[in-house]
DRENTORKOL-3810 file (N, C-alpha, C; in nm, 4 decimals):
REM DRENTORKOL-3810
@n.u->5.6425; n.v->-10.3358; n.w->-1.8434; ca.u->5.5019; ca.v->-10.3331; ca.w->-1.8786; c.u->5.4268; c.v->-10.4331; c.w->-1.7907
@n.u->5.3327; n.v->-10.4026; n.w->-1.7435; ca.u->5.2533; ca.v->-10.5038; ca.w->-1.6259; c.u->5.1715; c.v->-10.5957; c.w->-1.7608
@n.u->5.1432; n.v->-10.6761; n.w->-1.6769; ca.u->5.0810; ca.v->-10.8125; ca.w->-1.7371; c.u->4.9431; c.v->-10.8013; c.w->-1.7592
@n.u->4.8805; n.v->-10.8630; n.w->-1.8727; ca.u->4.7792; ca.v->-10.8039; ca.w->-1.9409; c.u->4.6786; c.v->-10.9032; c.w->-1.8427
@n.u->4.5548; n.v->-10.8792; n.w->-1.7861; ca.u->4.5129; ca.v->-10.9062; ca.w->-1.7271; c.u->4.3217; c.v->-10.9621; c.w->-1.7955
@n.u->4.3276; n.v->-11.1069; n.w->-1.8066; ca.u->4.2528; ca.v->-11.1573; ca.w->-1.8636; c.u->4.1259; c.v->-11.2635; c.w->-1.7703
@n.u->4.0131; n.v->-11.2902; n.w->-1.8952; ca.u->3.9200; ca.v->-11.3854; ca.w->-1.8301; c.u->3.9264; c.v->-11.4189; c.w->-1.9349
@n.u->3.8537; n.v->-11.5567; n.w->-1.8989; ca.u->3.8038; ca.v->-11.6959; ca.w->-1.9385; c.u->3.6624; c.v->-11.7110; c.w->-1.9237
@n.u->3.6101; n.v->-11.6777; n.w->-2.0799; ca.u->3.4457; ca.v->-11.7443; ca.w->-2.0984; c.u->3.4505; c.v->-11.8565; c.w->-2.1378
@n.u->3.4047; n.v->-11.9234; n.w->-2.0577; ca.u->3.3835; ca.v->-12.0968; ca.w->-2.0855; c.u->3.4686; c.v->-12.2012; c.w->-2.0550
@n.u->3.4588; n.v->-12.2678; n.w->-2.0052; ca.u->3.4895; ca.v->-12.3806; ca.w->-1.8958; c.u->3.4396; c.v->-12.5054; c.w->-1.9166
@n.u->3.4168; n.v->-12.5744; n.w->-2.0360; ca.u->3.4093; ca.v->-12.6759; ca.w->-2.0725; c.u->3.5402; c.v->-12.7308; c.w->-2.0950
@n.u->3.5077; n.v->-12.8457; n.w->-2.2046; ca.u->3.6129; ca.v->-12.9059; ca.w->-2.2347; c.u->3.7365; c.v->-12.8256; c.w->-2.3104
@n.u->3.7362; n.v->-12.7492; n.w->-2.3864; ca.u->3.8191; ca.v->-12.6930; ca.w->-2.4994; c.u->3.8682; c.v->-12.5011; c.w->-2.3550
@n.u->3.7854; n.v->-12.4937; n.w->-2.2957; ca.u->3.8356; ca.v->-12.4338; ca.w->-2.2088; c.u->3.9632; c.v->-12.4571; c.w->-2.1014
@n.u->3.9374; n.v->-12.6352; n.w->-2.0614; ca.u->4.0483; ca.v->-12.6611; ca.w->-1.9894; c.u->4.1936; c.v->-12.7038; c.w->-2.0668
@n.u->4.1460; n.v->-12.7189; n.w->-2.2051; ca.u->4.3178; ca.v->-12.6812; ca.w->-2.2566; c.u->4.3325; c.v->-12.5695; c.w->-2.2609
@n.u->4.2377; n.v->-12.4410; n.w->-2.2322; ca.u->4.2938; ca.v->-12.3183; ca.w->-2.2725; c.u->4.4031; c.v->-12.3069; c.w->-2.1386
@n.u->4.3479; n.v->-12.3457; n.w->-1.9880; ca.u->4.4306; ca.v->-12.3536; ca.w->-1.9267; c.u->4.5422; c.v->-12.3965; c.w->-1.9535
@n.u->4.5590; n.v->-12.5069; n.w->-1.9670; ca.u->4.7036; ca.v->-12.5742; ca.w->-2.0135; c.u->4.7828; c.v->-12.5163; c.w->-2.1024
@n.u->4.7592; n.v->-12.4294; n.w->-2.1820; ca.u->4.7566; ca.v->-12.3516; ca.w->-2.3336; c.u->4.8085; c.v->-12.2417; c.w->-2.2254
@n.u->4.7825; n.v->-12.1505; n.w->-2.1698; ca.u->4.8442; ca.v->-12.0294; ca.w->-2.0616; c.u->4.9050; c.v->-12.0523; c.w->-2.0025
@n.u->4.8931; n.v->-12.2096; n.w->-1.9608; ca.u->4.9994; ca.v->-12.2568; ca.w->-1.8990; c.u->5.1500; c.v->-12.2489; c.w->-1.9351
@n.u->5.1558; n.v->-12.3152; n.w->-2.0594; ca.u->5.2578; ca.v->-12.3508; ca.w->-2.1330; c.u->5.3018; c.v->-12.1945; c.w->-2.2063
@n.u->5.2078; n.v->-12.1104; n.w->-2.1928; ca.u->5.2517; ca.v->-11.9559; ca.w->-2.2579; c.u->5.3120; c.v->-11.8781; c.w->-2.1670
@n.u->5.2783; n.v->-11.8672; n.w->-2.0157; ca.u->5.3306; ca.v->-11.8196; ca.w->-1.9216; c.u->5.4518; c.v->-11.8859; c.w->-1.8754
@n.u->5.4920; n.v->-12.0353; n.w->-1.9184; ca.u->5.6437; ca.v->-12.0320; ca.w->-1.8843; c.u->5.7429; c.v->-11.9870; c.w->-1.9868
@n.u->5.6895; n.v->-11.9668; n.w->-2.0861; ca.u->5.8166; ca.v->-11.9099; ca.w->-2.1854; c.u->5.7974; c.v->-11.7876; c.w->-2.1786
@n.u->5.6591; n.v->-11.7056; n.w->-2.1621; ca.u->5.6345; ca.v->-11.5297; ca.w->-2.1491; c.u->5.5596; c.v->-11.5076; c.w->-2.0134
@n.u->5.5803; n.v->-11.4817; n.w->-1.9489; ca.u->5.5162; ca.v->-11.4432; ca.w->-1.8477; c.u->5.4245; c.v->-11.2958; c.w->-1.8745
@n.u->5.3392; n.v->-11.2755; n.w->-1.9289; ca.u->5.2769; ca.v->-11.2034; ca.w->-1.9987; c.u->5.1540; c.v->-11.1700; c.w->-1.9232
@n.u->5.0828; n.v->-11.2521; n.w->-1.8408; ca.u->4.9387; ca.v->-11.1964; ca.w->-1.8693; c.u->4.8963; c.v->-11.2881; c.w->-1.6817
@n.u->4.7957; n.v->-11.2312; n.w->-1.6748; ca.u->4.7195; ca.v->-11.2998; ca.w->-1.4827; c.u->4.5757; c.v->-11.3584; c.w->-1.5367
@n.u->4.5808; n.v->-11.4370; n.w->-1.5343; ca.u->4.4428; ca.v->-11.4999; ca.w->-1.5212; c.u->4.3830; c.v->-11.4843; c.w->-1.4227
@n.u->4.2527; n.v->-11.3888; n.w->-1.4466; ca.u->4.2337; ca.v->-11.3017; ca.w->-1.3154; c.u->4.0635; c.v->-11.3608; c.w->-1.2971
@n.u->3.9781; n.v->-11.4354; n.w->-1.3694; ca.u->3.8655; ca.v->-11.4631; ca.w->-1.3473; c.u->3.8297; c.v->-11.6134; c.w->-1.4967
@n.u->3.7385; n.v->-11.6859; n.w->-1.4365; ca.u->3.6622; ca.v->-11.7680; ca.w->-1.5559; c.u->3.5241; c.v->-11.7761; c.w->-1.5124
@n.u->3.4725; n.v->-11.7538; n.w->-1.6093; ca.u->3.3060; ca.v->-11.7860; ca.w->-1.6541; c.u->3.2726; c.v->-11.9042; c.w->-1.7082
@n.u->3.1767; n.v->-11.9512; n.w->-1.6512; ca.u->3.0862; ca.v->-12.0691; ca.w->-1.7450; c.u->2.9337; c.v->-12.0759; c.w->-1.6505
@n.u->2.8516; n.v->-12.0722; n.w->-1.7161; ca.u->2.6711; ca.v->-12.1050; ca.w->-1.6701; c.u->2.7078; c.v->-12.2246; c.w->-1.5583
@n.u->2.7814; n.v->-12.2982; n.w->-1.5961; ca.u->2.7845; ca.v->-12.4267; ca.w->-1.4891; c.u->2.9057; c.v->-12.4074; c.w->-1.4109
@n.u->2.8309; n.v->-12.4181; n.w->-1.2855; ca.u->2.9891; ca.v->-12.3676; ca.w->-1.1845; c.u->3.0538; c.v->-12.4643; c.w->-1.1236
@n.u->3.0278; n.v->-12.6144; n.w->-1.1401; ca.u->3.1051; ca.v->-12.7293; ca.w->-1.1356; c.u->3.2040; c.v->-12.6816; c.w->-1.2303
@n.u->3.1813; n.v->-12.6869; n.w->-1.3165; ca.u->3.2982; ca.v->-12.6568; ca.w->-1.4710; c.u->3.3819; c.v->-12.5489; c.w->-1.4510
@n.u->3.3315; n.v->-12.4348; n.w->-1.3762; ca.u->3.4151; ca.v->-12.3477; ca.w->-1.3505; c.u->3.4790; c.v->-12.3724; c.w->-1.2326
@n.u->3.4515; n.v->-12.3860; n.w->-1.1678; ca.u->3.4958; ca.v->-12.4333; ca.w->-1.0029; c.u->3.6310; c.v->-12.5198; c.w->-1.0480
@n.u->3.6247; n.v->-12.6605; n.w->-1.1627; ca.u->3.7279; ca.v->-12.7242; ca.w->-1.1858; c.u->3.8163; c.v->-12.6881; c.w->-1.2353
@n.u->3.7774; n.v->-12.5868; n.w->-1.3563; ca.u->3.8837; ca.v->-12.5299; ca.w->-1.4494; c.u->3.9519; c.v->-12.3974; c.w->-1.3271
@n.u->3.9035; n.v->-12.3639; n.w->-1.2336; ca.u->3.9251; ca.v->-12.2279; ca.w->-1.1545; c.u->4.0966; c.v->-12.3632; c.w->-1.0649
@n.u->4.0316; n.v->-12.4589; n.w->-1.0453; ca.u->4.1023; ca.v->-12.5447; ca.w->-0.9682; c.u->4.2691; c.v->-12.5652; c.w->-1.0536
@n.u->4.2449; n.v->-12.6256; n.w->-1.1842; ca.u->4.3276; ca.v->-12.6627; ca.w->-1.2532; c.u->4.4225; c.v->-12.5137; c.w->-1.3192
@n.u->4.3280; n.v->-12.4075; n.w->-1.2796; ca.u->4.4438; ca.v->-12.3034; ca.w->-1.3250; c.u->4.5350; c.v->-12.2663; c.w->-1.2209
@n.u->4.4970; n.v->-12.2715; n.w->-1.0938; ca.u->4.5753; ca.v->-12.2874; ca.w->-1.0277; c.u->4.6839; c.v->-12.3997; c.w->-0.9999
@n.u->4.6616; n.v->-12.4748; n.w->-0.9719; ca.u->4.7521; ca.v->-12.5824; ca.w->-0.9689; c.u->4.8470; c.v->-12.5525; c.w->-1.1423
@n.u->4.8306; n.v->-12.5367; n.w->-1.2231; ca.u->4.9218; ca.v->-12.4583; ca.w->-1.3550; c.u->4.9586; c.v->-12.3395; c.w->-1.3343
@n.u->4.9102; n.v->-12.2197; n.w->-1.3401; ca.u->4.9707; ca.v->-12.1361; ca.w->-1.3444; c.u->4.9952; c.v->-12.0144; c.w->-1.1732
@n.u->4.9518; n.v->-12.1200; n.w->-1.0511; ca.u->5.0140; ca.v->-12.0500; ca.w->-0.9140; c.u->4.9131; c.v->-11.9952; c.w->-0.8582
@n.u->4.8137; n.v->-11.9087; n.w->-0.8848; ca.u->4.6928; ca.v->-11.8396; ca.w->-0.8546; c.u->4.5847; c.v->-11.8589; c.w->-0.8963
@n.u->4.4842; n.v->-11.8817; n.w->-0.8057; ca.u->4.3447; ca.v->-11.9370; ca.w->-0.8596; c.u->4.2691; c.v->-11.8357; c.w->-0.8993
@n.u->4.1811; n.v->-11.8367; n.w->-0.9927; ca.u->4.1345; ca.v->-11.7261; ca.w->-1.0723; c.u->3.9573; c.v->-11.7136; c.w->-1.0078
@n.u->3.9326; n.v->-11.5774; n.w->-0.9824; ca.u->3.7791; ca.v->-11.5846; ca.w->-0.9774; c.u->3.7096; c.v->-11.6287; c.w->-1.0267
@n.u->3.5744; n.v->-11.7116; n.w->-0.9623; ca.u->3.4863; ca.v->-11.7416; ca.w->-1.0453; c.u->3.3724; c.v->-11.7173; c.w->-1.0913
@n.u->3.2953; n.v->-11.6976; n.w->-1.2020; ca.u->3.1457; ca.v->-11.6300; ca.w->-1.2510; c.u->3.1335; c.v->-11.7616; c.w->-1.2843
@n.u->2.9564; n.v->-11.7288; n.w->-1.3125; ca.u->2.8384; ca.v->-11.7755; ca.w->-1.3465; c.u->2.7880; c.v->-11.6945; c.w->-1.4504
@n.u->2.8130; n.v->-11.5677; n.w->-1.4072; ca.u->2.7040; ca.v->-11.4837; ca.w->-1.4990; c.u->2.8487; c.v->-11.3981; c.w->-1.5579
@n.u->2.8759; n.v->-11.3712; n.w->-1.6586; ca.u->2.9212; ca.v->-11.3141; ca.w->-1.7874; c.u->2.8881; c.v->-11.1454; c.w->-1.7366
@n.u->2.7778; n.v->-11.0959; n.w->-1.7399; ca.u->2.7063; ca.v->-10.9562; ca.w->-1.7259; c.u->2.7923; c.v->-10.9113; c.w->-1.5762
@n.u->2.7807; n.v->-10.9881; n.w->-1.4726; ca.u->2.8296; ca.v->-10.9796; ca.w->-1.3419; c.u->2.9832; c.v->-10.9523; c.w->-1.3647
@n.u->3.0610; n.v->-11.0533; n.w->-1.4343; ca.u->3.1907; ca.v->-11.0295; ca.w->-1.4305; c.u->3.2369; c.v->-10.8838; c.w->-1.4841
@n.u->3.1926; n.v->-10.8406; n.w->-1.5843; ca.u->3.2023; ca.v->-10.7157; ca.w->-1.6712; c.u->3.1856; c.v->-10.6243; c.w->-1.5382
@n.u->3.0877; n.v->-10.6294; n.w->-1.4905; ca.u->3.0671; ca.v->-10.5124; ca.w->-1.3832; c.u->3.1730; c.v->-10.5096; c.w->-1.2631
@n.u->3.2007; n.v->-10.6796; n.w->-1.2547; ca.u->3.3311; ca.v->-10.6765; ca.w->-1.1373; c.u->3.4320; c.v->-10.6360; c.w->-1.1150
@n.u->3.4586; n.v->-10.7255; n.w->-1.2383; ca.u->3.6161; ca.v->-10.7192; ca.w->-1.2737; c.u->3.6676; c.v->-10.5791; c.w->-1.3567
@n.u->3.6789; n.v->-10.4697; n.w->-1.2900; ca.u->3.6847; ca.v->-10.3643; ca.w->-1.3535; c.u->3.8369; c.v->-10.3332; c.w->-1.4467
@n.u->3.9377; n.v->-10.3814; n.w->-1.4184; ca.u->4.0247; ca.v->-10.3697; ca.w->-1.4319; c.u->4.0751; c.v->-10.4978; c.w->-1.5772
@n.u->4.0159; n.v->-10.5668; n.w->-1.6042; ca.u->4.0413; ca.v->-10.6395; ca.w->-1.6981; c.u->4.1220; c.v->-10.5705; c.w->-1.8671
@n.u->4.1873; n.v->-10.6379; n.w->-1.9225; ca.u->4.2632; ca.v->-10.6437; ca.w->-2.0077; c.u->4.1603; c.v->-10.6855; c.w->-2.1632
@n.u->4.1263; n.v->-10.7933; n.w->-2.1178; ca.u->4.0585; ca.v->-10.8967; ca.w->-2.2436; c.u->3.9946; c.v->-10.9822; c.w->-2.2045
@n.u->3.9506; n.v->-11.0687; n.w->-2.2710; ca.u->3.8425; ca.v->-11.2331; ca.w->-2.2573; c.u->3.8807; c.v->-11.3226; c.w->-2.3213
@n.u->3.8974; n.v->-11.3994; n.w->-2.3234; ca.u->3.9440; ca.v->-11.5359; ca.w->-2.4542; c.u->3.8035; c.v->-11.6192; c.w->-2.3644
@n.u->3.7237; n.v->-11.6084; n.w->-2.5280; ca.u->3.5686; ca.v->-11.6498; ca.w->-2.5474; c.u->3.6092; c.v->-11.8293; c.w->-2.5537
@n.u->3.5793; n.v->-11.8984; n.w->-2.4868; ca.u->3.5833; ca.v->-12.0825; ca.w->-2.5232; c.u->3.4757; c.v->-12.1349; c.w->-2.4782
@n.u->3.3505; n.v->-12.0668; n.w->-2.5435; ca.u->3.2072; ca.v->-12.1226; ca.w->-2.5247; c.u->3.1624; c.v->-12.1823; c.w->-2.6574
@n.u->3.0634; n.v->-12.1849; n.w->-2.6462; ca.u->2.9690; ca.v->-12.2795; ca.w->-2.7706; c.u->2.9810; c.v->-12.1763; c.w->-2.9000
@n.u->2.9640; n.v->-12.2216; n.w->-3.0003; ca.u->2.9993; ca.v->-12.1393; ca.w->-3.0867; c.u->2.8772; c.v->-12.0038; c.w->-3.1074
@n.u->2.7602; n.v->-12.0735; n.w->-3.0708; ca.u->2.6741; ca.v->-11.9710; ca.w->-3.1133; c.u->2.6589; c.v->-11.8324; c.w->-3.0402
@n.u->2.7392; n.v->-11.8751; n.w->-2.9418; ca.u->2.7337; ca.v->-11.7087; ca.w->-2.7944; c.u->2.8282; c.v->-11.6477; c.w->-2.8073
@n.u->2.9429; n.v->-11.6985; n.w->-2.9141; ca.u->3.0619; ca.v->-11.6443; ca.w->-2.9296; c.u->3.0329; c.v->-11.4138; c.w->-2.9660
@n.u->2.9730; n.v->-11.3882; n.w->-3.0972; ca.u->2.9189; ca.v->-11.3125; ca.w->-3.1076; c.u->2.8789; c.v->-11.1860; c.w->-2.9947
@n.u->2.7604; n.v->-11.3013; n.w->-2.9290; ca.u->2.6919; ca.v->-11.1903; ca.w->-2.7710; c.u->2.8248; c.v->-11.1399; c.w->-2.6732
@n.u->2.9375; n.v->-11.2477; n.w->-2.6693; ca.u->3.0050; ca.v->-11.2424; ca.w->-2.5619; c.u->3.0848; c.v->-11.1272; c.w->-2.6231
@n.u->3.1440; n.v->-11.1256; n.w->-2.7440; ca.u->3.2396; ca.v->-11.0548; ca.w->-2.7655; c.u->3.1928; c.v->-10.9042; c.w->-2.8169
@n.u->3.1151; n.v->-10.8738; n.w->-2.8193; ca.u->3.0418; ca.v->-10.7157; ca.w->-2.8670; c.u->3.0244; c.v->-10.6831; c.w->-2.7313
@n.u->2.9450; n.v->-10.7355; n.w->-2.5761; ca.u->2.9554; ca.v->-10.7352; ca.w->-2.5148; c.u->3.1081; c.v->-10.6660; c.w->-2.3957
@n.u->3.2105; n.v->-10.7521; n.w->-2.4855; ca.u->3.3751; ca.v->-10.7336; ca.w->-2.4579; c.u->3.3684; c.v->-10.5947; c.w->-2.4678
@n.u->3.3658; n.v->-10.6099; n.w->-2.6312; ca.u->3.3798; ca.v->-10.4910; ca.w->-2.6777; c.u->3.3553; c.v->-10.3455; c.w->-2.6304
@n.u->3.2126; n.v->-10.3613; n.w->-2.5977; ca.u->3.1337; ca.v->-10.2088; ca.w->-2.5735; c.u->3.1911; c.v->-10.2032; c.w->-2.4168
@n.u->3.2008; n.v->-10.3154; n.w->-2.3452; ca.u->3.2948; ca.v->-10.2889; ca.w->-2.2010; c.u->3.5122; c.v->-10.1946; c.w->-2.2253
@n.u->3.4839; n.v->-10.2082; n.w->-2.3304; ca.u->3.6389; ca.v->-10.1675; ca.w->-2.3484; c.u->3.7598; c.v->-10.2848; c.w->-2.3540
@n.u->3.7285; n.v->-10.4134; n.w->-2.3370; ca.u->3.8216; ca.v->-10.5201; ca.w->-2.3837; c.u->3.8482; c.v->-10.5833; c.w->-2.5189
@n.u->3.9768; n.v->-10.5917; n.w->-2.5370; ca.u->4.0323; ca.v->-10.6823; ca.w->-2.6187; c.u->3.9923; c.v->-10.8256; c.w->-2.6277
@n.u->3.9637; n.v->-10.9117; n.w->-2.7382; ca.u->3.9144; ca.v->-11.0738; ca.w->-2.7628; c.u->3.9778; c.v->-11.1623; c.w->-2.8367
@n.u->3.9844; n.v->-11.2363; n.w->-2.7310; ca.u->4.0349; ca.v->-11.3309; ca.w->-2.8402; c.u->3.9193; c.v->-11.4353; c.w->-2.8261
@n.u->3.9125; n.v->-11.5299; n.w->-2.9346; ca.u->3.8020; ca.v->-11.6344; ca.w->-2.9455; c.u->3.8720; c.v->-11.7970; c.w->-3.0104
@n.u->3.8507; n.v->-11.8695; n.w->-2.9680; ca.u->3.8117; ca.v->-11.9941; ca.w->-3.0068; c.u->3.7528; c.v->-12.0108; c.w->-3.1485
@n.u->3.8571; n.v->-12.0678; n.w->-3.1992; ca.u->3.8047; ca.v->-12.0806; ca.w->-3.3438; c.u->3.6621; c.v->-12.1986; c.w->-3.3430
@n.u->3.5528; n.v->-12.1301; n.w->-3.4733; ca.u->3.5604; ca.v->-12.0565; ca.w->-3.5882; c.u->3.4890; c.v->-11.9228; c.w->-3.5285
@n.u->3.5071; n.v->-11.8126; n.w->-3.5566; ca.u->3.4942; ca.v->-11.6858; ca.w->-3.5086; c.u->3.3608; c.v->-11.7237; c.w->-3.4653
@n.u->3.2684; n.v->-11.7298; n.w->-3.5356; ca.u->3.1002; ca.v->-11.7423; ca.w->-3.5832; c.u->3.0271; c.v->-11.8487; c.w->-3.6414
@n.u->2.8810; n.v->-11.8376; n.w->-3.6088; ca.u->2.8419; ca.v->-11.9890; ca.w->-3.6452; c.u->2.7815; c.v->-11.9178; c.w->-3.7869
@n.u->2.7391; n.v->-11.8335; n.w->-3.8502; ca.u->2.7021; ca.v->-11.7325; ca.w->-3.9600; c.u->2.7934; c.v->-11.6014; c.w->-4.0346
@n.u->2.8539; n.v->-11.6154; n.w->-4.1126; ca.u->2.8834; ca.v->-11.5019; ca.w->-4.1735; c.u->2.8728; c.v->-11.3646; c.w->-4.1336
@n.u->2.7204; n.v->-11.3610; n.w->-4.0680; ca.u->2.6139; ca.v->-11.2087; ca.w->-4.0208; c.u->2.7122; c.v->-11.1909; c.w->-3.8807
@n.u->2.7438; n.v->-11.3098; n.w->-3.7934; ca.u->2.7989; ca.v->-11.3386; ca.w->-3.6384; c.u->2.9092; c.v->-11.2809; c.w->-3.6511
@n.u->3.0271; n.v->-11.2985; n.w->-3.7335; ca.u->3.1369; ca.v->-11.2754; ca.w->-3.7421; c.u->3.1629; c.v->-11.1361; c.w->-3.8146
@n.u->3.0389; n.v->-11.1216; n.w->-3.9023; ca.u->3.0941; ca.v->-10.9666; ca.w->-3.9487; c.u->2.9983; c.v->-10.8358; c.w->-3.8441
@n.u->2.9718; n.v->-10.9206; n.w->-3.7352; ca.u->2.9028; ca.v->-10.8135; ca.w->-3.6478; c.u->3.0447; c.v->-10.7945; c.w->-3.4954
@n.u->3.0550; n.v->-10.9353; n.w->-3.4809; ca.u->3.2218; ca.v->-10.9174; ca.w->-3.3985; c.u->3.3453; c.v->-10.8314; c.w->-3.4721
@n.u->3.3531; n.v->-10.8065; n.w->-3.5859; ca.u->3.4952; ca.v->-10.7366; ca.w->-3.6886; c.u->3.4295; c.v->-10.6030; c.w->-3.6491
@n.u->3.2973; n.v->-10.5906; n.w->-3.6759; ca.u->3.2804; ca.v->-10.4729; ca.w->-3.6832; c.u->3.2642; c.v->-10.3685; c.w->-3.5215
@n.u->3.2424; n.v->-10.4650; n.w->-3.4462; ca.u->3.2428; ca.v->-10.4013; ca.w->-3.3261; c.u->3.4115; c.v->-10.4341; c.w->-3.2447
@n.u->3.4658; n.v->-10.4732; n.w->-3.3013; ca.u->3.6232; ca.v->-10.4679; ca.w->-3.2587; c.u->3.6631; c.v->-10.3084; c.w->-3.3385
@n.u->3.6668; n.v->-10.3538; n.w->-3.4770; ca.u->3.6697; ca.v->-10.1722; ca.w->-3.5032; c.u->3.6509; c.v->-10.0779; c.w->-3.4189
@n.u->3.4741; n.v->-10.0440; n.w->-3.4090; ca.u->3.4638; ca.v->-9.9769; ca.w->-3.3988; c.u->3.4974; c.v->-9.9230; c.w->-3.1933
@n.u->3.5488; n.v->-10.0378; n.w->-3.1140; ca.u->3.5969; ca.v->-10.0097; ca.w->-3.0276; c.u->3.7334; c.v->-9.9875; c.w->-3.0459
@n.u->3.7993; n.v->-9.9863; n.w->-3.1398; ca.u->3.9330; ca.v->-9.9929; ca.w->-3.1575; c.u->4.0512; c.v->-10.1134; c.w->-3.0869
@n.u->4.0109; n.v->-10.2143; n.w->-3.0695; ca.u->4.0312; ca.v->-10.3131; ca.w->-2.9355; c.u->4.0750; c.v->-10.4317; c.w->-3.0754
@n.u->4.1950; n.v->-10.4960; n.w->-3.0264; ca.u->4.2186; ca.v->-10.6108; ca.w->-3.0540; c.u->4.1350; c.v->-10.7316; c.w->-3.0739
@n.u->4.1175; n.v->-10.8262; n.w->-3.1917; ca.u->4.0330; ca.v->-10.9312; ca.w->-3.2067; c.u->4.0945; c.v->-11.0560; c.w->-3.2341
@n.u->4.1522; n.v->-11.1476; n.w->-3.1845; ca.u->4.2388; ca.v->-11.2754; ca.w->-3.2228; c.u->4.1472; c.v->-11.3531; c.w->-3.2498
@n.u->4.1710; n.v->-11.4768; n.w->-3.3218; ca.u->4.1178; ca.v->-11.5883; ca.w->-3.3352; c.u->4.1842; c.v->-11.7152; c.w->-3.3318
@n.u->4.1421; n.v->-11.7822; n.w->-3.2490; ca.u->4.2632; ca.v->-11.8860; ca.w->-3.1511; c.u->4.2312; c.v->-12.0057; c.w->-3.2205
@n.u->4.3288; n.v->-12.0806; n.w->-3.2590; ca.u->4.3666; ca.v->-12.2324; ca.w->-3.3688; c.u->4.4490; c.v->-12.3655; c.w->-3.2579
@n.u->4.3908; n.v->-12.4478; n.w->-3.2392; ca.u->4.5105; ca.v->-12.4920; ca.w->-3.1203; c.u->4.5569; c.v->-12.5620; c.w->-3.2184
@n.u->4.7138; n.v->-12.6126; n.w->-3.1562; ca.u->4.8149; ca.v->-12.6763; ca.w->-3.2461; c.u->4.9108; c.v->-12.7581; c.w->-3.1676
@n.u->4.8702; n.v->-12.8526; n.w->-3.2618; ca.u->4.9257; ca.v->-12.9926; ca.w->-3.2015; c.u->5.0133; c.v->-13.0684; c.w->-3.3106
@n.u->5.1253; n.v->-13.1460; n.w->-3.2639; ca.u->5.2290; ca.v->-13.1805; ca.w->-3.2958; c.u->5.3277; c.v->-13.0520; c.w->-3.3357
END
């Protein structure tokens, strides 16, 4: 089975453990290509684009714009959302209606309304919805 082929929304702080986090998932499963990351600020992406390479071998494309990547990256798998909580929502219906699978950065939603509008548009694309907990010790 070829390797599920993913991006990265958001490139802050809780983004660059996601690196480290794929990191540490790709040496026990070699599972998946980190094939692009997004963030509005392209210092942040530029670094985290840096640090995934140096972890996981191949440096991953970089966006600015979210809308752009969808149109690029045609071939994508999924997104694992690690932005601010309140864009979580836009990004992932967005996923959705493109045909990808999500995973997100916990807490799904900053509203009740946020999160039962992401369930419902994972449904109704039929597409996978995770919700990511990091774990330590």
């Amino acid at each position: 089975m070829p390797n599920l082929k993913i991006a990265q929304i958001g490139c802050g702080g809780m983004g660059l453990r996601h690196v480290y986090a794929h990191a540490e998932l790709q040496r026990v499963a070699d599972s998946f290509d980190l094939i692009a990351v997004c963030d509005i600020n392209q210092a942040a992406a530029d670094h985290v684009a840096s640090e995934a390479e140096i972890e996981l071998g191949t440096r991953p494309k970089v966006y600015t714009d979210f809308d752009f990547l969808l149109r690029s990256e045609r071939n994508l798998d999924a997104v694992d959302i690690v932005t601010d909580v309140g864009l979580h929502h836009v990004i992932a219906i967005k996923a959705y209606e493109a045909g990808l699978n999500v995973a997100v950065e916990k807490p799904l939603g900053v509203t009740v309304r946020a999160c039962s509008l992401i369930i419902e548009a994972a449904r109704k694309a039929g597409k996978v919805l995770s919700v990511e907990e990091n774990h330590r010790r």
